[in-house]
C-alpha positions in Angstrom: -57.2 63.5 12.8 -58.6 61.4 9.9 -56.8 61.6 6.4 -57.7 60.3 3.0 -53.5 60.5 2.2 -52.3 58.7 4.7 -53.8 55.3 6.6 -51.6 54.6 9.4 -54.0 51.7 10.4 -53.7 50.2 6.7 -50.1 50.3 7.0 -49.8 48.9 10.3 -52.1 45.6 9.2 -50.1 45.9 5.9 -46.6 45.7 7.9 -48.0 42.7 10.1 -49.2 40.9 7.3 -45.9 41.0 5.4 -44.6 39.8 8.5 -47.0 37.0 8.9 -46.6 36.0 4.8 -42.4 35.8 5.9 -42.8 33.1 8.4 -45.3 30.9 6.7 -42.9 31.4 3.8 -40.0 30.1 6.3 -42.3 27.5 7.7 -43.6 26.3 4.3 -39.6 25.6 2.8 -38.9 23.9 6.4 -42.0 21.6 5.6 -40.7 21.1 2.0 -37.3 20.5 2.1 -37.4 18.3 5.9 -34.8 20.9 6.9 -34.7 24.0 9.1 -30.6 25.1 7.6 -31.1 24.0 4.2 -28.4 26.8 2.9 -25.6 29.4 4.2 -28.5 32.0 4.5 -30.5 29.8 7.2 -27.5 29.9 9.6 -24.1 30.3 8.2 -22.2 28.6 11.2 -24.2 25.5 11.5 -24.3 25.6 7.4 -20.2 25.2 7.5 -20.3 22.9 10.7 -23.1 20.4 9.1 -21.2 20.6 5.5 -18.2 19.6 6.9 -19.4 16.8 8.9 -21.8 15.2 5.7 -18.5 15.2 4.2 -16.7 13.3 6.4 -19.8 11.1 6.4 -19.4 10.4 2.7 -15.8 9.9 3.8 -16.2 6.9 6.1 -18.6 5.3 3.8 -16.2 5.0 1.1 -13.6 3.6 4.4 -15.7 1.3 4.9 -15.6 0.3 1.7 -11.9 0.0 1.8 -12.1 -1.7 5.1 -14.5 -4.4 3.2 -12.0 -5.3 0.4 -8.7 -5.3 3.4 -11.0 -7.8 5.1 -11.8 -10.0 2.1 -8.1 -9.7 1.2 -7.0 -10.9 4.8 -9.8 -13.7 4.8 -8.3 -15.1 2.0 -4.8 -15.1 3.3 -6.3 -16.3 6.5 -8.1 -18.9 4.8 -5.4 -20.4 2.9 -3.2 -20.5 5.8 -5.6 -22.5 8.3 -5.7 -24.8 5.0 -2.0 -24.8 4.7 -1.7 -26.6 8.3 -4.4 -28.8 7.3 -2.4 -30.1 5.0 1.3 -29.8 6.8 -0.7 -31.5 9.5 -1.5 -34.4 7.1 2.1 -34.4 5.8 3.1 -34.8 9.7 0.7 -38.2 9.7 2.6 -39.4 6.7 6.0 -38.6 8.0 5.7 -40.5 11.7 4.0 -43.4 10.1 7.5 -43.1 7.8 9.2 -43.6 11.0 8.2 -47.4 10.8 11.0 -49.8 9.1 8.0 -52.1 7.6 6.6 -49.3 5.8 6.4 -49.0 1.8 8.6 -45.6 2.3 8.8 -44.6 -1.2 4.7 -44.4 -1.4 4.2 -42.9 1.6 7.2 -40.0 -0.2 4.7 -40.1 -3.0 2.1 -38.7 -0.6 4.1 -36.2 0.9 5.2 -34.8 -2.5 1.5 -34.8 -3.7 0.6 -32.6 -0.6 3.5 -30.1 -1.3 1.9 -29.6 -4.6 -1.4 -29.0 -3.0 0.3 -26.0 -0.7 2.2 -24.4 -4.1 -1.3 -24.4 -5.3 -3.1 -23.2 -2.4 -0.1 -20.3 -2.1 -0.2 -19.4 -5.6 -4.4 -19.0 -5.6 -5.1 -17.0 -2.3 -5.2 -13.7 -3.8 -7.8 -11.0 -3.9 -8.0 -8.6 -6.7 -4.3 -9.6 -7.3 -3.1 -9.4 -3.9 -1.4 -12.1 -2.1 -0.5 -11.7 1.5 1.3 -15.5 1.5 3.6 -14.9 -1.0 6.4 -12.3 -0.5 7.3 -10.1 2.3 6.5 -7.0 3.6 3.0 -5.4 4.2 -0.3 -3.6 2.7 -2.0 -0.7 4.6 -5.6 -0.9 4.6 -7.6 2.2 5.4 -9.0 2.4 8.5 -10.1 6.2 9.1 -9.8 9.8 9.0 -8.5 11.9 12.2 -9.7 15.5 12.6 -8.0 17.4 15.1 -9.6 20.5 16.2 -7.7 22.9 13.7 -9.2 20.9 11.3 -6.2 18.8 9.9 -7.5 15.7 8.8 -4.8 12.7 8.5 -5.7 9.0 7.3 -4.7 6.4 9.3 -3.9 2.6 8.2 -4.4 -1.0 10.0 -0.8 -2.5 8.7 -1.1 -6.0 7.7 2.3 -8.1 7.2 2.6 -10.6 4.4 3.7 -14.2 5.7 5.4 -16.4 3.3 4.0 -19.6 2.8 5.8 -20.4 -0.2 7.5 -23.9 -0.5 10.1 -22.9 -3.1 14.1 -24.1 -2.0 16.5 -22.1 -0.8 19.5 -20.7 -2.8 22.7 -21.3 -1.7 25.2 -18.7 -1.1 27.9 -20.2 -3.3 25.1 -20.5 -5.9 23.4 -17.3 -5.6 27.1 -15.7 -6.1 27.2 -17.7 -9.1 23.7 -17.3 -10.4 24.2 -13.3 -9.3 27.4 -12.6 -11.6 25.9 -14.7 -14.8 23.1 -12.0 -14.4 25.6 -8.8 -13.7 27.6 -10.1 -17.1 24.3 -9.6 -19.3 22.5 -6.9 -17.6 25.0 -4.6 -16.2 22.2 -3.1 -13.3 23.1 -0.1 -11.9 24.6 -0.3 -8.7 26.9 -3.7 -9.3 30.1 -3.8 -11.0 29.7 -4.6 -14.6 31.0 -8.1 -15.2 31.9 -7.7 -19.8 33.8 -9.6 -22.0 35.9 -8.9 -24.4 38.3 -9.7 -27.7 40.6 -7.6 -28.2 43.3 -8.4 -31.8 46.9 -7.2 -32.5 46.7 -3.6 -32.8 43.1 -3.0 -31.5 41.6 -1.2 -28.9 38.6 -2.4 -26.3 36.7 -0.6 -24.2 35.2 -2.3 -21.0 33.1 -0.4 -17.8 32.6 -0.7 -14.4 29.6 0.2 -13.0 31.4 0.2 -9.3 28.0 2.0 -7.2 28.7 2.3 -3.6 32.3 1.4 -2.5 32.9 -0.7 0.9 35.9 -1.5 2.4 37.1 -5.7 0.8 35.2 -4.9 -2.3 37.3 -7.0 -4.7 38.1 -5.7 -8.7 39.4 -7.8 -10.9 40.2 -7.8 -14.7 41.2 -10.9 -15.8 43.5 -10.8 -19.2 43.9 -13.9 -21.1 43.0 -15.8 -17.7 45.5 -13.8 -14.9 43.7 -12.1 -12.8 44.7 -8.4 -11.9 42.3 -7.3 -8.8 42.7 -4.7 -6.5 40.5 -4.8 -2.6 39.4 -1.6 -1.8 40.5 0.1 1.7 38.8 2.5 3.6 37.8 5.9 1.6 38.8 4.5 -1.7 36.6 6.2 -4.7 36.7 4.9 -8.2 39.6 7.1 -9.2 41.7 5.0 -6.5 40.0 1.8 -7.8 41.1 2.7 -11.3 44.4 3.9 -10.7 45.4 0.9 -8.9 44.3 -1.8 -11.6 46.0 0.6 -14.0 49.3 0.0 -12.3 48.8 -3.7 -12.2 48.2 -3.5 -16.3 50.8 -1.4 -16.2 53.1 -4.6 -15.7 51.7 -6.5 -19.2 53.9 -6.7 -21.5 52.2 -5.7 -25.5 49.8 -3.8 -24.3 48.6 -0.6 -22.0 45.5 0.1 -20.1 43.9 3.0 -18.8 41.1 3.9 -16.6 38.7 7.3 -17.2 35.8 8.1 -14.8 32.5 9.9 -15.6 32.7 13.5 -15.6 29.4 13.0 -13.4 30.5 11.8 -10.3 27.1 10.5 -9.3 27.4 8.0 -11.9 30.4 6.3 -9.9 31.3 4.9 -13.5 35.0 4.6 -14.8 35.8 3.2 -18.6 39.0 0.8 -18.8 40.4 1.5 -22.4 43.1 -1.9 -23.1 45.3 -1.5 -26.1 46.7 -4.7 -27.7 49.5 -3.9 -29.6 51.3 -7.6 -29.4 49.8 -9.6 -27.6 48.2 -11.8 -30.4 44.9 -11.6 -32.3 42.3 -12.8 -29.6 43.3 -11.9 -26.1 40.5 -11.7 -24.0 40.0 -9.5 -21.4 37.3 -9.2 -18.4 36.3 -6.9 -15.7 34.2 -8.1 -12.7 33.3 -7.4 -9.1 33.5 -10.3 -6.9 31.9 -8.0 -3.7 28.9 -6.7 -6.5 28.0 -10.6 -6.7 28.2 -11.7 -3.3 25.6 -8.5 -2.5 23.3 -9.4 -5.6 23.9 -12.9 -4.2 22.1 -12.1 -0.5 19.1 -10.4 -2.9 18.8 -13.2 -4.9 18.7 -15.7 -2.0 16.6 -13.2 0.1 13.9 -13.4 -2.9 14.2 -17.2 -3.3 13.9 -18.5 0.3 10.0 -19.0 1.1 8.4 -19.9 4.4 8.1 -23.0 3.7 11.1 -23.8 1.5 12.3 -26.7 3.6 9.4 -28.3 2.4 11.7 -29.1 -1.0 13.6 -31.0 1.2 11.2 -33.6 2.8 12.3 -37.1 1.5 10.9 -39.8 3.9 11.8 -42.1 1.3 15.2 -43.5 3.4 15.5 -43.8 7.4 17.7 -41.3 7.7 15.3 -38.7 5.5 12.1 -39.9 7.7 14.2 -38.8 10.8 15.2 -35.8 9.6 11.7 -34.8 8.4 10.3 -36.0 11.3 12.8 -32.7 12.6 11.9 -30.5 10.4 8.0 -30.7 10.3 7.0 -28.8 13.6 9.0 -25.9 12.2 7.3 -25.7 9.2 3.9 -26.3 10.8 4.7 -23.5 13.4 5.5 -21.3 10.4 1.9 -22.1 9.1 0.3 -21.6 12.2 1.9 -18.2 13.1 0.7 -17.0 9.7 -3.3 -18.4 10.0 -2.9 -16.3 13.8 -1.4 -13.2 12.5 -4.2 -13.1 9.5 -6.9 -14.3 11.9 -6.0 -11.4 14.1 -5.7 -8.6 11.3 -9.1 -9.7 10.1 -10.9 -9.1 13.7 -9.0 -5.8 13.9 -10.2 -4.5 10.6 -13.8 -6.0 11.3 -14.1 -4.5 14.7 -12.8 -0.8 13.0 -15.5 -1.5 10.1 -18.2 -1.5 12.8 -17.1 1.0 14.3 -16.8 3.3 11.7 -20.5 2.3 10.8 -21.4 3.0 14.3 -19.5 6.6 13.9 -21.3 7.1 10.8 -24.8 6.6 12.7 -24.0 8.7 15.0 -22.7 12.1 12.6 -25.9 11.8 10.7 -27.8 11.7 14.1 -25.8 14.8 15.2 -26.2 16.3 11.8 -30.0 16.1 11.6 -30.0 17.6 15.1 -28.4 20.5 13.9 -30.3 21.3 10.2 -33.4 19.1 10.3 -36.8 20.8 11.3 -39.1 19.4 14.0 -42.5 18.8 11.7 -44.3 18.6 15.1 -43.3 22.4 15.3 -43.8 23.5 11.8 -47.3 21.8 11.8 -48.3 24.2 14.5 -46.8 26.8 13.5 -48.1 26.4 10.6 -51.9 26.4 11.5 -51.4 29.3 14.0 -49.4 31.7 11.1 -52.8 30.8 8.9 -55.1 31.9 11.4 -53.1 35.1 12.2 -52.7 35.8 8.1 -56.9 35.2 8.1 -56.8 38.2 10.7 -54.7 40.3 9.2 -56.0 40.2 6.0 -59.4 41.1 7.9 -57.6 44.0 9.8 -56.2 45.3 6.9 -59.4 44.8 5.1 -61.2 47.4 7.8 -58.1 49.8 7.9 -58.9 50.5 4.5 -62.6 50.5 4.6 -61.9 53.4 7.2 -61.2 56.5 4.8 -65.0 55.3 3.6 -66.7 57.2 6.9 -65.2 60.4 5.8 -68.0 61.0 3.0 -70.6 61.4 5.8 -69.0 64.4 6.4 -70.1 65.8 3.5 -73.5 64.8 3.0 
């Protein structure tokens, strides 16, 4: 049956065409854009899978950024060190030939002294960007990648490098430091050391004085000193400030002229307790003192922990007499092992972070290889697809031009 309404033949080109026009449309954005998923609509699992891994991409780029700097950081370190036994190395020439008795020792200390200054030098200029891995202790993380597992929980994880000190200052003594460390607690009254204050107190007046008494060990020794006797009190096992304070109170307790009492903090945490000392005859300008003799001693082992550099014996070299030659002679290897140790441990932090740097290069290679496979179109493909969608649109344009050319034959019927 032929109808002048309804042309299933037109429709059926029409319907192929539009078919047709969709793939060359599909073809035509692959060849465009270079990719076959260039959005969530393409393929919305290898969309989210190819995201992901671009970002990580982006990701190790900016590690090996950060893998760059560690290295130039540890070079320098490294760099400075192997100079360091240069010159220690040196130092050990000058100190055997010091060993001679026909030698002009006092020249040859000359020497050594000069190269000591070279190695403060070298120390105190091999930084990078402000870090200094032979000065100080502890360490510096540099980044060395990110760890996906397969829930997707990514965690960094850090090459540690250790600082070695190479630092030639002396080393404080103990009996100094304690001294040095309670001169400081007088004017600064940290938290965490027993306030060391001062005070004059006339006939009739009233002075106020606090301990700062932080954490309380068993032989921690308190002590206020009035008009030069001492009144102290050790501490015993599970003694609080109350039981501090209420102990030096009864010592007061025994001056004649005057009173004392102790109040702690209503905030416990604060461990503080303020001594109030009434002089009511004693005499205009008694003077009266609080200190911690235990507080010193422990800002004494930070104070001599900070001063004491790797190469601190270094300060005390003096081949100037026999007896200094020999004992420098002693002392040298030490030092120069110290130096060596330091030039090894950098030399081997720097070919661990260089090896992760090309690997995370070579990672990177390989995700953009794996992420091309999965979004990027095969132009061999699209070209011939391509060419064989034009042909077939040439065809259906033709079909559809003689489906609707057909209702035409219909007015021979009425002729």
């Amino acid at each position: 049956m032929s109808s002048i309404l309804t042309n299933s033949s037109a429709m059926v080109a029409l319907e192929t065409l539009r078919g047709i026009n969709k793939g060359m449309n599909q073809v035509q954005n692959e060849i465009s854009t270079g990719k076959k998923v260039a959005n969530a609509k393409d393929n919305a699992a290898i969309y989210a899978i190819s995201t992901v891994m671009t970002s990580d991409v982006a990701s190790f780029d900016k590690i090996s950024d950060s893998l760059n700097l560690g290295s130039a950081t540890v070079g320098v370190a490294r760099a400075a060190s192997e100079k360091t036994v240069e010159l220690l190395t040196e130092m050990k020439g000058l100190i055997v030939a010091a060993q001679e008795e026909n030698v002009d020792r006092s020249k040859i200390q000359t020497d050594v002294a000069a190269l000591k200054t070279s190695i403060d030098n070298i120390v105190g200029a091999a930084q990078f960007n402000g870090q200094n891995l032979i000065k100080g202790e502890g360490s510096i993380n540099v980044l060395a990648s990110l760890d996906r597992d397969s829930s997707g929980s990514v965690t960094a994880t850090n090459i540690n490098v250790g600082r070695a000190s190479l630092e030639t200052n002396g080393e404080i003594t103990a009996a100094a430091a304690v001294t040095a460390a309670a001169a400081a607690a007088m004017s600064s009254g940290d938290a965490g050391f027993a306030v060391a204050s001062g005070s004059t107190v006339n006939n009739g007046a009233t002075a106020t004085v606090t301990f700062d008494a932080g954490d309380i060990n068993v032989g921690d020794e308190f002590k206020v000193t009035v008009d030069g006797t001492d009144y102290s009190y050790t501490s015993v096992e599970g003694d609080t400030i109350t039981e501090v304070a209420a102990a030096l109170t009864s010592s007061l307790d025994g001056i004649s002229g005057a009173s004392a009492s102790f109040v702690t903090q209503a905030d416990p945490s604060t461990n503080d307790t303020v001594l109030t000392f009434s002089n009511t005859s004693l005499g205009d300008g008694t003077t009266i003192t609080t200190e911690s003799t235990a507080a010193a001693v422990e800002a004494a082992d930070a104070v001599e922990a900070k001063a004491a550099g790797g190469l601190a014996a270094l300060d005390t070299l003096d081949v100037s007499t026999a007896q200094g030659a020999t004992d420098a002679l002693a002392a040298i290897d030490a030092l120069l092992a110290t130096a060596i140790d330091a030039a090894s441990s950098f030399g081997s932090a720097q070919k661990s972070i260089e090896v992760q740097d090309e690997f995370v290069n070579s990672l990177m290679d390989s995700m953009k290889v794996g992420i091309g496979a999965m979004v990027d179109a095969d132009m061999e493909e699209a070209s011939a697809r391509l060419q064989s969608l034009q042909v077939q649109q040439q065809l259906g344009v033709q079909a559809l031009s003689i489906a609707n050319q057909a209702p035409q034959s219909l007015l021979t019927l009425f002729r």
